[in-house]
MARKOL-716055 format. One record per residue (C-alpha): residue in one letter; x, y, z. Coordinates in nm, 3 decimals, always signed. Each point is the difference from the previous one (the first is absolute). Layout:
<sites>
code_px_py_pz
a_X_Y_Z
...
</sites>
This chain:
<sites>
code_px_py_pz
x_+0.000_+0.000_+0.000
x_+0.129_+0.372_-0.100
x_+0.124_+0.200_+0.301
x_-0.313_+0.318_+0.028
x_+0.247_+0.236_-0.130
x_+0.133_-0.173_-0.284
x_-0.061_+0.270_-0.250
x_+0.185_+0.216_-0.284
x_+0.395_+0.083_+0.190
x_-0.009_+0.344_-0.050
x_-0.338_+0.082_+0.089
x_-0.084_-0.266_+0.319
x_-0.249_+0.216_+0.178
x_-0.346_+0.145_-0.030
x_+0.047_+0.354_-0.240
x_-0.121_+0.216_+0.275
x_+0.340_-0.044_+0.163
x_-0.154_-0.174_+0.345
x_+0.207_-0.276_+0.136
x_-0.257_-0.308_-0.065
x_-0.008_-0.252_+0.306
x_+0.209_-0.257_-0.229
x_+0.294_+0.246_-0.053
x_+0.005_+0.080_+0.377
x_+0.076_-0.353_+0.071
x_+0.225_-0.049_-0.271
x_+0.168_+0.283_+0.159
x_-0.079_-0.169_+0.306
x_+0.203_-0.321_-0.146
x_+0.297_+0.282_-0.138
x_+0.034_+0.163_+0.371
x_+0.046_-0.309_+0.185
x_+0.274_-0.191_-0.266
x_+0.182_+0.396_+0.056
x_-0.013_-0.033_+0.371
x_+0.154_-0.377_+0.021
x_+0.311_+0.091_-0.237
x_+0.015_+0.270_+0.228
x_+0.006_-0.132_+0.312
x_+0.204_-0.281_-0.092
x_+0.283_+0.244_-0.095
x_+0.003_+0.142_+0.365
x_-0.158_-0.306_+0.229
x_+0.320_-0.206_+0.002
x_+0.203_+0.280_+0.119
x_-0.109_+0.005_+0.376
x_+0.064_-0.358_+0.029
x_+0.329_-0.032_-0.104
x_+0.163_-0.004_+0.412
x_-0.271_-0.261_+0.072
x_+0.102_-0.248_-0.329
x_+0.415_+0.028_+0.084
x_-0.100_-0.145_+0.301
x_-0.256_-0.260_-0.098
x_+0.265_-0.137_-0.278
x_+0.286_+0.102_+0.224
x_+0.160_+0.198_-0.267
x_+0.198_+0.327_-0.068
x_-0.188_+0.336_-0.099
x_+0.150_-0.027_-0.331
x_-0.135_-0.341_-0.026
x_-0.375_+0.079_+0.091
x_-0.020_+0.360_-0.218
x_+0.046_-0.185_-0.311
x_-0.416_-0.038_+0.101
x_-0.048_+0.338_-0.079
x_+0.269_-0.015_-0.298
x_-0.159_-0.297_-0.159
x_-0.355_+0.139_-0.027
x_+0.130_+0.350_-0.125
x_+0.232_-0.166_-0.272
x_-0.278_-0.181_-0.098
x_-0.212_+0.265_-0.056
x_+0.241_+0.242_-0.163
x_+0.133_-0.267_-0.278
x_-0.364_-0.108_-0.134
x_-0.228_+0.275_+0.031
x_+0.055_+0.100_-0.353
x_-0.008_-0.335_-0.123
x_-0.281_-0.076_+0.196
x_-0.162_+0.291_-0.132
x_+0.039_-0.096_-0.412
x_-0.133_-0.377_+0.089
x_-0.332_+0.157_+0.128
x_+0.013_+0.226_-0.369
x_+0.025_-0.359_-0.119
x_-0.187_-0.294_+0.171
x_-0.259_+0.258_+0.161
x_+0.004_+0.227_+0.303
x_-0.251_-0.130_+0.197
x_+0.078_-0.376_-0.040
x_+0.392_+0.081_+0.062
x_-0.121_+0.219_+0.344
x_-0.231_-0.229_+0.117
x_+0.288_-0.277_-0.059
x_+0.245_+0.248_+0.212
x_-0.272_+0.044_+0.257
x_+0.013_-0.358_+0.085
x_+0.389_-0.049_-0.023
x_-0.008_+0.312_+0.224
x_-0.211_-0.218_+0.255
x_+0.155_-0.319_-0.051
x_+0.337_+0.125_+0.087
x_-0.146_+0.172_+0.270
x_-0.095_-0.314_+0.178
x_+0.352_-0.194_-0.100
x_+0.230_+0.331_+0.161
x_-0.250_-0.040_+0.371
x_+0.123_-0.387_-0.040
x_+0.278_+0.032_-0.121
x_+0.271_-0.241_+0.248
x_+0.277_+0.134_-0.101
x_+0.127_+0.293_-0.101
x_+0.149_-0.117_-0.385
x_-0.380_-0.068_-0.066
x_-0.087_+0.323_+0.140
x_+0.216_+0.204_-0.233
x_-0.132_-0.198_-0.250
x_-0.364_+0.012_+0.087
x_+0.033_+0.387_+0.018
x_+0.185_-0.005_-0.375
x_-0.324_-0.149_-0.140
x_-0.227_+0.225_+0.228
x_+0.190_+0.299_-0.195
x_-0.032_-0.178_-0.360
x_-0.374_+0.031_+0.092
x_+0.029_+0.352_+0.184
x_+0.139_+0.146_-0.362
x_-0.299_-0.153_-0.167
x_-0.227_+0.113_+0.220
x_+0.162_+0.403_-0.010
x_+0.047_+0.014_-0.352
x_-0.367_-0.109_-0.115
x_-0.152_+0.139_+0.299
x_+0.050_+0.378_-0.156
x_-0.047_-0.143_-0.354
x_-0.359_-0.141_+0.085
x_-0.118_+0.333_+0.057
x_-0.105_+0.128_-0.326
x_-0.227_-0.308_-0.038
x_-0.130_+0.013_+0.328
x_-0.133_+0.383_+0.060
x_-0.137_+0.289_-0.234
x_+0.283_+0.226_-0.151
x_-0.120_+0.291_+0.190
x_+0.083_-0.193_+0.311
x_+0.341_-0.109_-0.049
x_+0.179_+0.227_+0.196
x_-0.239_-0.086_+0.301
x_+0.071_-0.359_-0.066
x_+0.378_+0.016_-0.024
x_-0.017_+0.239_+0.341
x_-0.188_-0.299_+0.183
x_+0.312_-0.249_-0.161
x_+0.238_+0.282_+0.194
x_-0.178_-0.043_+0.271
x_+0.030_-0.366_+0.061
x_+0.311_+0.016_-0.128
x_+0.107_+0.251_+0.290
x_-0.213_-0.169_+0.280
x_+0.155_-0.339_-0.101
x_+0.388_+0.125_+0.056
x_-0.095_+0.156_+0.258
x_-0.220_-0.229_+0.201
x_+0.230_-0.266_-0.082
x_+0.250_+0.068_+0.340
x_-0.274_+0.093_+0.239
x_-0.192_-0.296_-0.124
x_+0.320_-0.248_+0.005
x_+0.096_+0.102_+0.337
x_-0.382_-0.052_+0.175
x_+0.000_-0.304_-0.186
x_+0.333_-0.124_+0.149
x_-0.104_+0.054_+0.325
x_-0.298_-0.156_+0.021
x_+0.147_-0.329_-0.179
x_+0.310_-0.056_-0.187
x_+0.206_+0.132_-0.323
x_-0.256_-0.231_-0.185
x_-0.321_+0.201_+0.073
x_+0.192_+0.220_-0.207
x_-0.027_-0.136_-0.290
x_-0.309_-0.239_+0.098
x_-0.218_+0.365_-0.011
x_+0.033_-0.006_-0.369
x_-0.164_-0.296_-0.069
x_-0.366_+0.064_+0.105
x_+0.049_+0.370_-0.216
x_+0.104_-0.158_-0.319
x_-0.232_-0.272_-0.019
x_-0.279_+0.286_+0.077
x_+0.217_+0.192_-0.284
x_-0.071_-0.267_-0.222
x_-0.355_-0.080_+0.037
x_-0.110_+0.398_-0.063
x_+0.234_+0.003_-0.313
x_-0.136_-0.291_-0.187
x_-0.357_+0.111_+0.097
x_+0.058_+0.388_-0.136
x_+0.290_+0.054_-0.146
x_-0.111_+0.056_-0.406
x_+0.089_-0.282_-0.292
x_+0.277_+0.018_-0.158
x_-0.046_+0.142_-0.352
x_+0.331_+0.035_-0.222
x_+0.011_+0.297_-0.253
x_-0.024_-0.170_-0.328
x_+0.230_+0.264_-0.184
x_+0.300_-0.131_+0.259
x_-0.090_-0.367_-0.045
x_+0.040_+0.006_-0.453
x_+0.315_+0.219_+0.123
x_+0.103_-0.306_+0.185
x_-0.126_-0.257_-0.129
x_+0.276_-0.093_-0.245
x_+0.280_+0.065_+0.261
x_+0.113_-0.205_+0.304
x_-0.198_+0.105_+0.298
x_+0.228_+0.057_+0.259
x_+0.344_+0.115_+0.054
x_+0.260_-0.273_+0.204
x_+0.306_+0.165_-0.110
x_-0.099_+0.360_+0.084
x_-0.217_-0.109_+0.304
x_+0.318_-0.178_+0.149
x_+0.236_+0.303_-0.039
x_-0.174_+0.223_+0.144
x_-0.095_-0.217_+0.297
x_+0.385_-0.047_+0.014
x_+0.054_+0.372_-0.043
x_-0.208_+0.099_+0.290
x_+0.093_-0.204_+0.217
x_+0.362_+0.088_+0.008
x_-0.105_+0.355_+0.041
x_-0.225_-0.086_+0.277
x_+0.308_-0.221_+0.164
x_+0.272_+0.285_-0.064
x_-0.272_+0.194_+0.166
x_-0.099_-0.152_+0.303
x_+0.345_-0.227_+0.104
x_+0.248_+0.170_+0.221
x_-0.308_+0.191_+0.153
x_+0.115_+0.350_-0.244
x_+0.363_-0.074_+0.028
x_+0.141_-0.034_-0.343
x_+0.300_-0.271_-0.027
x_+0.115_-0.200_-0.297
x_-0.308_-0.246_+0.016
x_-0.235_+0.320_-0.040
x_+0.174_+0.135_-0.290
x_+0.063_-0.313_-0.196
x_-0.387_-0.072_+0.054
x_-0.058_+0.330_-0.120
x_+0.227_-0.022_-0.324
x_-0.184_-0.311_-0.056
x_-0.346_+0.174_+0.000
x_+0.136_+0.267_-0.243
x_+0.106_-0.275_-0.245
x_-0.328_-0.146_+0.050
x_-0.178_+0.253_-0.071
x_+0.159_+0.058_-0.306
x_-0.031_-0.313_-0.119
x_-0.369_-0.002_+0.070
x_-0.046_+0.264_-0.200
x_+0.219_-0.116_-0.255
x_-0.183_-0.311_-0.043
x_-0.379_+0.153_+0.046
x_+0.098_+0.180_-0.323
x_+0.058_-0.341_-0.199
x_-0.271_-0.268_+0.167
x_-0.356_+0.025_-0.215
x_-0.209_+0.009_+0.311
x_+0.218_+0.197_+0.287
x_-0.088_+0.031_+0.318
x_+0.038_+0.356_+0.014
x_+0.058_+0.238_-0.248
x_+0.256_+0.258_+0.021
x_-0.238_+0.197_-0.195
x_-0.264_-0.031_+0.207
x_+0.230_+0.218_+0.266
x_-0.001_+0.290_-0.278
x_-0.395_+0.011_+0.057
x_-0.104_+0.390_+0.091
x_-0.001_+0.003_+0.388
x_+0.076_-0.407_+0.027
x_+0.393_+0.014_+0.069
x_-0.046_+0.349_+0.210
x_-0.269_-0.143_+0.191
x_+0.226_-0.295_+0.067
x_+0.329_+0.227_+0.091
x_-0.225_+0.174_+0.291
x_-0.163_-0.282_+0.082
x_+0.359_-0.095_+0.101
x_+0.129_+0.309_+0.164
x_-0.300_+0.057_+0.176
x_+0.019_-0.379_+0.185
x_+0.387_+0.109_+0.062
x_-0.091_+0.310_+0.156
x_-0.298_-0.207_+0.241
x_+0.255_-0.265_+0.070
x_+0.199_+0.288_+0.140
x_-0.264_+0.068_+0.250
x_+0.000_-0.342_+0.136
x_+0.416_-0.069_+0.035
x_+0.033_+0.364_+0.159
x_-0.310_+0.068_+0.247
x_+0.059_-0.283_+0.266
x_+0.374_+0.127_+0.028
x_-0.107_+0.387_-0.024
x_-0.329_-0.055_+0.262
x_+0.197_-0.210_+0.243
x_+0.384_+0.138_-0.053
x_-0.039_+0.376_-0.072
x_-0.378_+0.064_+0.191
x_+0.042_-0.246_+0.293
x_-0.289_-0.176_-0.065
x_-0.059_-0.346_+0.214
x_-0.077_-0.317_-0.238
x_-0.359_-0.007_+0.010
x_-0.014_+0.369_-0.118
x_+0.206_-0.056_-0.251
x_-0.229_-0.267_-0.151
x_-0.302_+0.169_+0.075
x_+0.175_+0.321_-0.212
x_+0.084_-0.192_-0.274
x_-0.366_-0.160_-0.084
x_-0.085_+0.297_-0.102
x_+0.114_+0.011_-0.298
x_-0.206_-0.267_-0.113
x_-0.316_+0.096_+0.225
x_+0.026_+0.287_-0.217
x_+0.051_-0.149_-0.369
x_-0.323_-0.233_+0.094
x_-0.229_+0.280_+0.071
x_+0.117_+0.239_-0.279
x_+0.075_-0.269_-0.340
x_-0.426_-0.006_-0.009
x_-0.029_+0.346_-0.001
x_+0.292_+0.045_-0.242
x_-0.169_-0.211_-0.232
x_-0.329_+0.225_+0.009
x_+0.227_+0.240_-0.082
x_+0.171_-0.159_-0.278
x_-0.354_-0.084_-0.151
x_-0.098_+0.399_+0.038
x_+0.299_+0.181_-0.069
x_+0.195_-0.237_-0.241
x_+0.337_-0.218_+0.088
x_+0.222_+0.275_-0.126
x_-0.116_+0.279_+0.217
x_-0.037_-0.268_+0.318
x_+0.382_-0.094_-0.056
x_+0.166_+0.295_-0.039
x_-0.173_+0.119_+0.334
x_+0.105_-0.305_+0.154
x_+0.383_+0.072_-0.111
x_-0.009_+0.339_+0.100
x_-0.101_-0.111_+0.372
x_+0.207_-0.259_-0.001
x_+0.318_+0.242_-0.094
x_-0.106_+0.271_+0.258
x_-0.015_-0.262_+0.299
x_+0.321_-0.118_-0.120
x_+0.103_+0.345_-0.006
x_-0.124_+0.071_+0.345
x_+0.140_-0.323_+0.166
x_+0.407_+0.065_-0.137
x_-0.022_+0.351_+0.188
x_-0.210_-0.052_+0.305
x_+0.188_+0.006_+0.314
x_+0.017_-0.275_+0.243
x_-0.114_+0.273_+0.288
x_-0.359_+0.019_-0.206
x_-0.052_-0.397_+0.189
x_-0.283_-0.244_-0.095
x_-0.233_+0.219_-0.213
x_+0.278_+0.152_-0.150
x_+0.087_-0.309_-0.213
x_-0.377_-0.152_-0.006
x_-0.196_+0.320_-0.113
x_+0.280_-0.048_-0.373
x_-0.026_-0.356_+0.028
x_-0.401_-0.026_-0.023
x_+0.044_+0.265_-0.287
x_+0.174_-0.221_-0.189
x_-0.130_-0.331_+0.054
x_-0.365_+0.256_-0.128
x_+0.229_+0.061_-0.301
x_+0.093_-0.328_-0.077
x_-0.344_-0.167_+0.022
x_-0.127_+0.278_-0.234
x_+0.335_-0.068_-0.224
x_-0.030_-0.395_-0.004
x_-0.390_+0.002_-0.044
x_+0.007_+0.244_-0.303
x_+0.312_-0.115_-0.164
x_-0.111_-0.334_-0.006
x_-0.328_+0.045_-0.124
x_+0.195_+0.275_-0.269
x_+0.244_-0.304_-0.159
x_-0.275_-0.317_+0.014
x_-0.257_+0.250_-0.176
x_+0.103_-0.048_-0.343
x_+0.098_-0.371_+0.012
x_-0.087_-0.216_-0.288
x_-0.243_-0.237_+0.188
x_+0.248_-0.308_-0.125
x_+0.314_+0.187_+0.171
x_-0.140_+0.116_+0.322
x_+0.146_-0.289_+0.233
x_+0.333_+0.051_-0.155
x_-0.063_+0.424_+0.124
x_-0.140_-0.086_+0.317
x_+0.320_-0.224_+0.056
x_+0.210_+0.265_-0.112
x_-0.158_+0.309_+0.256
x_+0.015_-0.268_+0.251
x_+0.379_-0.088_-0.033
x_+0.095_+0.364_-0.019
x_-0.139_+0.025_+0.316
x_+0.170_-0.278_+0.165
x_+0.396_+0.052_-0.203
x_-0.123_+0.398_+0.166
x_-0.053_-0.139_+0.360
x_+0.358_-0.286_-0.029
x_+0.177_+0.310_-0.119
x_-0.102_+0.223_+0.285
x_+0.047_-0.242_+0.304
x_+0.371_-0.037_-0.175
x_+0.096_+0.352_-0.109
x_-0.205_+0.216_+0.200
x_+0.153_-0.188_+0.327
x_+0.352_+0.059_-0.175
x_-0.086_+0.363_+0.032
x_-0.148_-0.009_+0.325
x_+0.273_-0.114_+0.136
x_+0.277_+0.221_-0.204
x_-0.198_+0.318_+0.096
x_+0.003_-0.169_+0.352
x_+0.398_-0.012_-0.020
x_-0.003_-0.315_+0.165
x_+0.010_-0.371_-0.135
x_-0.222_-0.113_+0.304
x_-0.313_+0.244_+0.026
x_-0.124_-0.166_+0.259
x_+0.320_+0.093_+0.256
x_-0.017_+0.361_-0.139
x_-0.116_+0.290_+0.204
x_-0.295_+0.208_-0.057
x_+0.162_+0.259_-0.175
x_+0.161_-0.216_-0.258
x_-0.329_-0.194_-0.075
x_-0.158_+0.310_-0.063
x_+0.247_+0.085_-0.248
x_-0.094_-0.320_-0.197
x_-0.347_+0.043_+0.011
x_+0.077_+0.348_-0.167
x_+0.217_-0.076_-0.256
x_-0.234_-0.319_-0.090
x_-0.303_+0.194_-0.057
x_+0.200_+0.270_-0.206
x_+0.070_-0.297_-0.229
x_-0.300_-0.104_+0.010
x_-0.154_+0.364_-0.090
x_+0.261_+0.000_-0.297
x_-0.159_-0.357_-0.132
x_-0.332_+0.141_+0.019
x_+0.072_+0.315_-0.194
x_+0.137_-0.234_-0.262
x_-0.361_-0.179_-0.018
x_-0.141_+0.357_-0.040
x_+0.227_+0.064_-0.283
x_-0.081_-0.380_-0.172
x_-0.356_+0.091_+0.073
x_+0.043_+0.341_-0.214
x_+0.168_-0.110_-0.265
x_-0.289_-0.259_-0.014
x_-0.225_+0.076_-0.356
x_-0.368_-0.068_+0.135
x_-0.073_-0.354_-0.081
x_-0.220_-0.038_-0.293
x_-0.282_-0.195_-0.054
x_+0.206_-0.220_-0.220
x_+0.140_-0.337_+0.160
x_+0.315_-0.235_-0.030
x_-0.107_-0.250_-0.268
x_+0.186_-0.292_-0.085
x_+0.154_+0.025_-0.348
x_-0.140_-0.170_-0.288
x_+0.292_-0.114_-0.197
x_+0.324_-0.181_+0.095
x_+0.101_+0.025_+0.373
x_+0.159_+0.344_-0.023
x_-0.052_+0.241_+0.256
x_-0.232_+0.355_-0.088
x_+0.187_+0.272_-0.078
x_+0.034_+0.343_+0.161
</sites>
């Protein structure tokens, strides 16, 4: 039987622009799959004392639990993106929804912790499914005139998820044990998975993209395993040595350069790439991408410097401190929703550039207020630009999947989604570098007030500089046109100009 909402793609809802009760649940369905990949990027985190002493191992050992899943995610969201363009969005997330669960329930039995690494890789295989055709299933789901609202509810979850994740992990610890942790996940996804195959709407593949195809191979192995290979020896060269750069770091980062040339080399060649390069040459598609990235660096920033700045400049005790930091995403939950209302009113462009602008005066603000200023001092900037970034991310996202050829929008979604992620790798790496060079120190956490101040200054000068290079991307942005990326008809050549 055909889902309710299994109409046209590009016009799903009713024409008078009301969400119908099937698109609410298939949002419903959309919100949920969001909030998992979320919280399993931040649940494991909390738990990581508790597991080095359940499999009597070294910290080192037990973080590769975090590593694993994040790896995971970063290497295949692309790729997981262009196999829902191919086999079908909604049978590929549905099929992620349940591997999500699945290896949910092997992590909280995991017996030891070899299988728990393991369990957690495949629970981030089905995380990057689930994030990269989450945002694609939008524009079959709800009315055009509510995408921005949609994609602010997505930011939402996506916020509450990360950061939930530690409060939640940590209640759920002490009431039971590290496998409650993962245990929680289980009754959400298979709830997850029974609203999306009830609402979420048929897949239907544009017929112009399938005679495109039809006469080429399907899928891309060659190009698909470079680039996993590529990103993940950025993602290692980012996260090893916790920011400290030795010879490992650099030879994994030469590697990812000669990946990524070679990726690109080859995507040129194959009949039926994975990406195409010209695809990044798209009005407003590669800028969107490039801020997309800088903007995660910059929020990244936010979470390596405030526990050192709130408990080693400002004095605060450790329960402040994590009180003070959930507000940045208390805040980004209750303003992506009204960003999106926005977006839908006032247009992505306008809705972006404000975002930017608040983003770079909090930035601004925060790598020139004194220490002396206390608490509010750094939390009044701080809300103002977590406000800027969920009116940034919820604009700019629904700006670059607008004008997506309906048989390339998991491949886009994939795309915004890694940006984000290489964005948030990079910061916890660089931005910590700086932290701690501004700091003057090699050990922030032994330096005194003064000099942790200093860091938190001369990181969010950085960080004020990155964001006025998203403004400039952003204005040397040409309005995106109504027309989209189409696949070429002839011979696998990319388009030109």
């Amino acid at each position: 039987m055909k889902p309710a909402l299994a109409g046209r793609e590009d016009h799903p809802a009713t024409g008078d622009g009301q969400h119908t009760h099937p698109a609410r649940r298939a949002l419903a369905a959309l919100s949920l799959s969001m909030l998992l990949s979320s919280l399993g990027t931040s649940i494991a985190n909390v738990a990581l004392p508790s597991l080095a002493k359940a499999f009597n191992a070294s910290f080192q050992d037990v973080q590769w639990v975090v590593l694993a899943y994040l790896l995971a995610v970063t290497t295949l969201i692309v790729s997981a993106g262009r196999l829902g363009d191919l086999l079908g969005r909604r049978r590929l997330l549905l099929a992620g929804i349940g591997a999500f669960t699945a290896a949910s329930a092997l992590c909280g039995l995991a017996p030891t912790l070899p299988l728990l690494i393991a369990a957690r890789t495949a629970q981030g295989l089905a995380a990057a499914v689930m994030m990269a055709l989450t945002t694609a299933s939008v524009g079959p789901a709800v009315a055009k005139d509510r995408t921005g609202s949609a994609m602010g509810l997505l930011g939402t979850m996506s916020a509450v998820g990360t950061g939930l994740g530690p409060s939640l992990g940590g209640l759920l610890i002490s009431a039971s044990t590290w496998r409650a942790v993962f245990l929680a996940c289980v009754p959400l996804g298979a709830l997850a998975l029974v609203l999306a195959r009830r609402h979420l709407p048929a897949d239907r593949p544009d017929r112009r993209d399938r005679r495109a195809t039809a006469a080429r191979p399907r899928f891309d192995p060659a190009g698909t395993a470079l680039l996993a290979l590529t990103l993940a020896a950025y993602a290692l060269a980012m996260t090893l040595g916790r920011g400290r750069f030795g010879p490992l770091n650099l030879a994994l980062l030469g590697a990812a350069a000669a990946g990524a040339g070679l990726f690109l080399l080859t995507e040129t060649r194959v009949g039926s790439p994975l990406l195409r390069p010209a695809m990044l040459r798209t009005p407003g598609l590669g800028a969107g991408l490039a801020m997309s990235g800088l903007v995660s660096t910059v929020m990244m920033a936010t979470l390596v410097v405030g526990p050192f700045h709130l408990a080693g400049a400002l004095g605060l005790p450790a329960a402040l401190v994590g009180l003070a930091m959930s507000a940045g995403p208390l805040v980004t939950a209750f303003t992506a929703v009204p960003a999106g209302r926005l977006v839908d009113r006032l247009g992505a462009r306008r809705v972006t550039f404000a975002g930017l602008v608040a983003m770079a005066a909090a930035a601004t603000v925060l790598a020139a207020v004194p220490a002396a200023l206390g608490v509010a001092g750094y939390l009044v900037p701080l809300v103002v630009l977590t406000i800027g970034y969920a009116l940034f991310q919820t604009a700019n996202n629904t700006a670059v999947m607008a004008d997506v050829d309906p048989g390339r929008r998991g491949v886009v979604s994939g795309l915004l989604n890694l940006s984000r992620n290489l964005g948030l790798v990079t910061g916890a790496s660089v931005m910590g570098a700086v932290f701690a060079l501004g700091a003057a120190t090699a050990d922030v956490t032994a330096a005194p007030p003064a000099a942790v101040a200093s860091g938190t200054r001369t990181t969010f000068a950085v960080a004020a500089v990155l964001i006025g290079g998203a403004l400039a991307l952003g204005s040397g942005t040409r309005t995106p046109s109504r027309r989209r990326f189409r696949e070429p008809r002839g011979a696998g050549f990319p388009l030109g100009g």
